[in-house]
C-alpha positions, 0 to 999 in steps of 0.5 A: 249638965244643962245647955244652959250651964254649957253656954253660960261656961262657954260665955265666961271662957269667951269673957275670960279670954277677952280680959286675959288679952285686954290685961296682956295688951296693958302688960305690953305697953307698960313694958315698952314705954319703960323700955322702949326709950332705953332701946332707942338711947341705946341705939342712937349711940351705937349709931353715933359711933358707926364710922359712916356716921363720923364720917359724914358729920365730918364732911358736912363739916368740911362742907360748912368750912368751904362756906364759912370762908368763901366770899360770904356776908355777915349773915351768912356766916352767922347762919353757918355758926348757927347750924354748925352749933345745932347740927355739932353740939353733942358731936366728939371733935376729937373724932376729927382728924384734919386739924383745921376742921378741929380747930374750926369747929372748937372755935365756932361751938367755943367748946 
């Protein structure tokens, strides 16, 4: 065989391999856009469901009450109605066990 055939060969591998990883990059990223979303569902609902979650929603939830009812304007309350329903919207009440958090919460979403 001749260099030149040697080279040439050497080349094509080098561009054979480029393409492979281009190809195998474009694999990847298929792979994780399908995936990737699932994963991260499947993760925040796991999370949702760990008890230091629950029990800091219910405390801020606790938080909010002590708010709503002190000494407050119309427009504070109305902000606190506002985040209570953004911050609890998909937020289980059955999860809570102090019945007036329940019953305020319920009332406030209306659900």
């Amino acid at each position: 065989m001749s260099i030149f055939k040697i080279v040439l060969s050497y080349i094509g591998g080098i561009i054979l391999l480029v393409m492979l990883s281009f190809g195998t990059g474009l694999i990847n990223l298929e792979y994780k856009k399908f995936f990737k979303p699932k994963l991260e569902n499947v993760e925040r609902s796991v999370f949702e469901e760990t008890k230091s979650y629950t029990h800091g929603k219910i405390q801020d939830l606790a938080k909010y009450y002590e708010e709503y009812n002190k000494d407050t304007t119309i427009e504070d309350k109305e902000s606190i109605k506002s985040l209570i329903k953004l911050n609890f919207a998909e937020f289980n009440a059955d999860k809570i066990k102090a019945h007036k958090l329940k019953i305020f919460l319920t009332d406030i979403r209306g659900y």
